[in-house]
C-alpha positions in Angstrom: 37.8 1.4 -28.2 39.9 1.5 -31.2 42.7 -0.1 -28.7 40.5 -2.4 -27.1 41.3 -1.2 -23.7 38.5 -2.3 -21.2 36.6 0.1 -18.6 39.1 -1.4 -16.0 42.1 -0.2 -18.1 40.8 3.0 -18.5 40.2 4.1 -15.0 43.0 2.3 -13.7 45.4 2.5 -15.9 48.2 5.2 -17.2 45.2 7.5 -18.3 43.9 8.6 -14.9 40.5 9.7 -16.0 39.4 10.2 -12.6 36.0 7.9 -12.3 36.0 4.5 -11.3 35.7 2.0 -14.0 32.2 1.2 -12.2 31.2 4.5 -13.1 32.4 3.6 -17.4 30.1 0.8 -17.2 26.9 2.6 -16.0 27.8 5.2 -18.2 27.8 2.4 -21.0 25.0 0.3 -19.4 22.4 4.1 -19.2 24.0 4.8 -22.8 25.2 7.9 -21.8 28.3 7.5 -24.3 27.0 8.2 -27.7 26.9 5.8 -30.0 28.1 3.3 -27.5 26.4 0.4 -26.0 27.5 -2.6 -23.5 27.9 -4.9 -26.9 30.3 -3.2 -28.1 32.9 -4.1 -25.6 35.5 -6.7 -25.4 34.0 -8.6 -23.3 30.1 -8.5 -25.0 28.1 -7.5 -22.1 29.2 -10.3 -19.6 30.5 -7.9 -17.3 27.4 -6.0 -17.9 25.1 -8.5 -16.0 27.6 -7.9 -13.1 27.5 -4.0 -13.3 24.0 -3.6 -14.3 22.4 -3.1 -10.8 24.2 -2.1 -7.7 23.1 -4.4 -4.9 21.8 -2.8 -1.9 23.8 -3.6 1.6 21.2 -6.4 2.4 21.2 -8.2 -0.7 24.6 -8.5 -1.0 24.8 -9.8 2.7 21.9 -12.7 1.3 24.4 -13.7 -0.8 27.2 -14.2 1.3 24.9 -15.4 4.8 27.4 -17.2 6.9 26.9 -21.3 8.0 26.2 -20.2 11.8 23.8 -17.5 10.7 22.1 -20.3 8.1 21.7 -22.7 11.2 20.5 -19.8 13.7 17.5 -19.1 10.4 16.8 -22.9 9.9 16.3 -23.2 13.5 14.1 -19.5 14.6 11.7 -20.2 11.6 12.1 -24.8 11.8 8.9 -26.5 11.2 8.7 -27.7 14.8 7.3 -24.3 15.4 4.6 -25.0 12.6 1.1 -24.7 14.2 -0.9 -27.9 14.4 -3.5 -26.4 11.7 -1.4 -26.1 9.0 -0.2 -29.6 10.1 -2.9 -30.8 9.7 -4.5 -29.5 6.6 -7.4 -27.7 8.6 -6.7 -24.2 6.7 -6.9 -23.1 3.6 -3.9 -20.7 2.9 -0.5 -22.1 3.6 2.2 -23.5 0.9 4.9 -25.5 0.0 8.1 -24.9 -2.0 10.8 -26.4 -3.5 12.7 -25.8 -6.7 13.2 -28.2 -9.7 16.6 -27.8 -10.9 18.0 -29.2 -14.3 21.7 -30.1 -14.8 21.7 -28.9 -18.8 21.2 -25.4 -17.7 20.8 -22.8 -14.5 17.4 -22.3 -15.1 15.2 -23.7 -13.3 11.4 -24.1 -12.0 10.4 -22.6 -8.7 7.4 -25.1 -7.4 4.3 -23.8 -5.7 1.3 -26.1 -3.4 -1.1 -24.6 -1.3 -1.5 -27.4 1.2 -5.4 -27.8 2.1 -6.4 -27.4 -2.0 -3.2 -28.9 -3.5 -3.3 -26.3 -6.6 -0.2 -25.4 -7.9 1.9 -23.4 -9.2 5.1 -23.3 -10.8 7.3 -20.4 -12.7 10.2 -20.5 -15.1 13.3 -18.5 -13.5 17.3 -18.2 -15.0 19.1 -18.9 -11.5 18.6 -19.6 -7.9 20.5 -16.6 -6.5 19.1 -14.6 -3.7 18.1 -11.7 -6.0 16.1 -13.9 -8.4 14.1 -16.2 -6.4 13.0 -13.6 -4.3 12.1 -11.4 -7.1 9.8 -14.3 -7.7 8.7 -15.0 -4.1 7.5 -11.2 -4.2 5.2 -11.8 -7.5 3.6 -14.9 -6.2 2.6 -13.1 -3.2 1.2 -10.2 -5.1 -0.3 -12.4 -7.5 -2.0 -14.7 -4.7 -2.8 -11.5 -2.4 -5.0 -12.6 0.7 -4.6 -16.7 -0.6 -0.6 -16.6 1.0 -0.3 -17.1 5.0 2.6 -19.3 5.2 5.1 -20.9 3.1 7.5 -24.1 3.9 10.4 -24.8 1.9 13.9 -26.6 2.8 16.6 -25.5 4.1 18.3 -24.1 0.0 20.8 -21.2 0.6 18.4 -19.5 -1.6 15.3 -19.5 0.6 17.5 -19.0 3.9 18.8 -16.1 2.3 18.0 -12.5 4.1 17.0 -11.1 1.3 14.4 -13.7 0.4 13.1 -14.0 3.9 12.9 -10.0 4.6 10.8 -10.5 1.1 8.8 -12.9 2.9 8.4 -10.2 5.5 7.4 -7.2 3.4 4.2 -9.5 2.2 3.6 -10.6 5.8 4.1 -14.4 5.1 5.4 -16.5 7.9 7.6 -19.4 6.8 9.1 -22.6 8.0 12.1 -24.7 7.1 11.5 -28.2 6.9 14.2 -30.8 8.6 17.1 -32.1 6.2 16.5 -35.0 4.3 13.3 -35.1 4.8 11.5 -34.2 2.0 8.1 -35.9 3.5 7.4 -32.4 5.8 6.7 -31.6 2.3 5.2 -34.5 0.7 2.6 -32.1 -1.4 5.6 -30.6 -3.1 7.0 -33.6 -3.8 4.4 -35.3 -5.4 4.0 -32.3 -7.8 7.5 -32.0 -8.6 7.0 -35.8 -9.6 4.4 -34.8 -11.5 5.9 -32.1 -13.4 8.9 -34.9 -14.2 6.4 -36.4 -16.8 6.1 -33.9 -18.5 10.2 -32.3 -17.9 12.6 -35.6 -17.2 15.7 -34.6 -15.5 17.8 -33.9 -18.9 15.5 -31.2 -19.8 16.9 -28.1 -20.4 14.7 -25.5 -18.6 16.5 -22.3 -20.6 14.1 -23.5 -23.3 10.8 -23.9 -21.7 8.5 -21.0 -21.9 6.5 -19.9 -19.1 3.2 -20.3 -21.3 4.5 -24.2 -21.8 4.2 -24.4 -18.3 1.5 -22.5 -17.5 -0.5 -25.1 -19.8 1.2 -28.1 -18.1 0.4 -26.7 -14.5 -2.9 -26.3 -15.6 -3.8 -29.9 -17.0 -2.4 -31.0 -13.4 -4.9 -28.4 -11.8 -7.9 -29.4 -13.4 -7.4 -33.4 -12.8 -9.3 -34.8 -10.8 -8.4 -36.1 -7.3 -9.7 -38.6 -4.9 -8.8 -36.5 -1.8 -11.2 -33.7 -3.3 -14.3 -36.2 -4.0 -12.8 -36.2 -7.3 -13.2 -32.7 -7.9 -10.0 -30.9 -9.3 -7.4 -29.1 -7.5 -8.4 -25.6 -9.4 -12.2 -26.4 -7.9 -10.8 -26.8 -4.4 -8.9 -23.5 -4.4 -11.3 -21.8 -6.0 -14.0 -22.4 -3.8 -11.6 -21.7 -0.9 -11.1 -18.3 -2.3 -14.5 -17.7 -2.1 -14.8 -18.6 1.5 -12.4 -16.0 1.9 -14.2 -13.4 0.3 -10.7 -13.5 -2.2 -12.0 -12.6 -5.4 -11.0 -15.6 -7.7 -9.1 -13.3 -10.1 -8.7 -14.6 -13.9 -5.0 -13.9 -13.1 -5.3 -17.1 -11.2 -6.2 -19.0 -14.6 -3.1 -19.8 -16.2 -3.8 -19.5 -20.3 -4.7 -22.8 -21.3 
């Protein structure tokens, strides 16, 4: 420390401590070196986002999916195989997604529509790796428990991704990839997302939005009300489709106004 020698240096260099300089950085990151934490190194805990977690085989295959094995995924799960109910609109239960991405920063919204209802929902997350939209896939799912049959997204390295569809998997959700270029497979997404731009244009820095900020803003476009639902409100619509369900309408559902 006093020399400002990195962990790299240490285990690598003229020293020969004999552990990896992987092994210094856990040992830092778990604070198992007294009086020593990941701030206090050179580099001020950048590497530490690197080092943090160890990436399990699949994950680190997600993030590195080859072209010919993103084609063979687009076209095993394409929206050609889409039953004619979800189609349609004739069940309650299947989604769309998309992601609404901001040039000021990496974070970014992750867009939520259930197709029959239109509800919506949308969450605040800091990249659109493998590991992070996943992480959020899983909590949607969990959230919306028994309301989530299918999802439909486009064809984003991040949702072709093994490790976001073996998420998709573990919850039992069947997805679809939409054509490119055509963003009208998912036109309920769409017109959300275009909603959403009122209140976020396209310089918006998303780092700075608060998932409670959103929550609210989701909410005001939940509780309008719509032509297509007899002018009843999307919230209404998904709620009472719940019910048919026997889904308890959990007050999870209800973002905080």
């Amino acid at each position: 420390m006093k020399h400002k020698w990195s962990p790299e240096q240490i285990a690598k260099g003229p020293l020969r401590v004999g552990v990896s300089f992987k092994t210094i950085y856990n040992w830092v990151n778990h604070k198992r070196i007294k009086g020593l934490d990941y701030w206090a190194l050179r580099d001020k805990g950048k590497r530490q986002r690197y080092h943090k977690r160890a990436l399990s085989w699949s994950e680190r295959k997600s993030l590195y999916l080859k072209k010919e094995d993103q084609k063979r995924a687009t076209h095993q799960y394409s929206i050609e195989f889409r039953p004619s109910v979800i189609e349609n609109r004739n069940r309650f239960g299947h989604w769309e997604l998309d992601d609404v991405e901001s040039r000021q920063s990496s974070h970014l919204l992750l867009t939520f529509v259930e197709r029959f209802s239109r509800y919506a929902v949308s969450m605040v997350i800091k990249d659109k790796s493998a590991y992070t939209v996943s992480k959020a896939i899983s909590d949607f799912c969990e959230k919306y428990k028994g309301c989530v049959d299918s999802v439909t997204c486009d064809r984003g390295s991040e949702f072709i991704a093994l490790q976001t569809r073996q998420m998709l998997d573990q919850h039992g959700v069947k997805y679809y990839y939409a054509h490119a270029y055509s963003p009208y497979e998912r036109g309920s997404n769409e017109n959300f997302n275009k909603l959403l731009r009122e209140y976020y244009p396209k310089k918006t820095d998303f780092a700075h939005i608060s998932q409670s900020e959103l929550d609210k803003v989701v909410m005001s476009i939940n509780t309008r009300p719509m032509r297509t639902h007899r002018y009843r409100s999307r919230l209404q619509a998904f709620r009472r489709h719940c019910q048919y369900r026997r889904v308890a309408f959990d007050q999870r559902f209800l973002n905080p106004a």
